[in-house]
C-alpha positions as CSV (number, residue, x, y, z in Angstrom):
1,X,123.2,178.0,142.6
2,X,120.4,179.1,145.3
3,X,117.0,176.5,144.9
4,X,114.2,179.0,146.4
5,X,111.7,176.4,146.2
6,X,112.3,173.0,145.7
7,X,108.8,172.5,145.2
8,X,108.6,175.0,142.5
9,X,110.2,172.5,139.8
10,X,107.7,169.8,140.6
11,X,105.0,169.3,137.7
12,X,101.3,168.5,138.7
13,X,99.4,165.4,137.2
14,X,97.3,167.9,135.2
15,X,100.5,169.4,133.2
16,X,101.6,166.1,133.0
17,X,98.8,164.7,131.4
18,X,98.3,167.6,129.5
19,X,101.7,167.2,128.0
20,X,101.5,163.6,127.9
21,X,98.3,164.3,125.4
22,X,100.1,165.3,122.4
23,X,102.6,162.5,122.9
24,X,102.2,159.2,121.0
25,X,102.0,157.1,124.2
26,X,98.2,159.0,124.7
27,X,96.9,155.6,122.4
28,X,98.3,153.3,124.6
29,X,97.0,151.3,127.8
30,X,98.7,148.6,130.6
31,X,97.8,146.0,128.7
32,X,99.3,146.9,125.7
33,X,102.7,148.4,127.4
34,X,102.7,145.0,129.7
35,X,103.0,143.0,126.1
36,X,105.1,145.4,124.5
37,X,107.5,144.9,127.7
38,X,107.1,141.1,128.0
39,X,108.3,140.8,124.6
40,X,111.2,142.7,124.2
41,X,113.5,140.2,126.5
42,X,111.8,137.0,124.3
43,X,113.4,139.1,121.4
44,X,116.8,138.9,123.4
45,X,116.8,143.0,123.9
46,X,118.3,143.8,127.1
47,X,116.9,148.3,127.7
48,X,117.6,149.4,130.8
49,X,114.2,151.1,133.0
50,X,114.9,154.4,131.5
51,X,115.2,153.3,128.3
52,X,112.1,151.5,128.3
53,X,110.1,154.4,129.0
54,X,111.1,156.3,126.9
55,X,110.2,153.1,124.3
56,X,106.9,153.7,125.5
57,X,106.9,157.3,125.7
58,X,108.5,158.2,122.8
59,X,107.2,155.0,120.3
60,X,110.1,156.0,118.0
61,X,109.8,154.9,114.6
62,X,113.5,155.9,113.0
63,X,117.0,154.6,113.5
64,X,118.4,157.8,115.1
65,X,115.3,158.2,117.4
66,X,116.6,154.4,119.0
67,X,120.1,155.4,119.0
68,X,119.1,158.5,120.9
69,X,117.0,156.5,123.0
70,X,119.5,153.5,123.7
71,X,122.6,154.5,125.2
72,X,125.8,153.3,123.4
73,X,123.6,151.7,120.7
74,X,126.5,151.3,118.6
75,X,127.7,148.7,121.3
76,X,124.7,147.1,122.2
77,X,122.1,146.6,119.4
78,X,122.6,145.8,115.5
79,X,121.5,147.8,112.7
80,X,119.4,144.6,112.2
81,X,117.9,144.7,115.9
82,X,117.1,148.0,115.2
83,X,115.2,147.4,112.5
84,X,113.2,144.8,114.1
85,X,112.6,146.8,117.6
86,X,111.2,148.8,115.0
87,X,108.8,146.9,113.6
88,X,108.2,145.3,117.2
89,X,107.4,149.0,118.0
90,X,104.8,149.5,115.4
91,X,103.4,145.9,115.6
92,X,102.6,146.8,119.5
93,X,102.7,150.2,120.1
94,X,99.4,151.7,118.8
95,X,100.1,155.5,117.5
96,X,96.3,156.2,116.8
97,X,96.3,156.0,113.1
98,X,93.7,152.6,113.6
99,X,91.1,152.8,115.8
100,X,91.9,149.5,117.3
101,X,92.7,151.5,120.7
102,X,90.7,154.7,120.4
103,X,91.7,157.0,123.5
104,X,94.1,154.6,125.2
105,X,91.9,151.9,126.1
């Protein structure tokens, strides 16, 4: 495999914006990832950096959406933990359906 432009793969701030737009994480702001962040080790979860993005990112809402997330789920979380990163998820991850955090902020 060639690479004719390394540069070529690199995505501006503008497409990643743009994409980031129609993505839940478009309602949220620091202050509301910092909390979301702070308490997931009170709550004893243990994410890696990746993973916690993609929390973020994604706000998944279903079982198979955190086991796609969380690598070897099986091993590492409960069907109970689950549940409740759920619920932690939708307590503190705004997904625009309030207006509580209109536009992120």
């Amino acid at each position: 495999m060639e690479i004719v432009n390394s540069k070529s793969a690199v995505l501006s701030n503008y497409e990643v914006e743009k994409y980031l737009e129609g993505t839940p994480c478009r309602y949220q702001n620091p202050e509301v990832i910092q909390n979301f962040l702070t308490i997931l080790p009170q709550k004893g979860f243990k994410f890696t950096k990746a993973e916690k993005l993609q929390l973020v990112n994604l706000r998944p809402v279903t079982p198979v959406e955190i086991q796609l997330i969380v690598e070897d789920s099986e091993e590492r979380i409960t069907e109970d933990q689950i549940d409740e990163l759920i619920s932690l998820i939708k307590e503190h991850l705004p997904d625009g359906s309030n207006d509580i955090y209109p536009n992120g902020t």
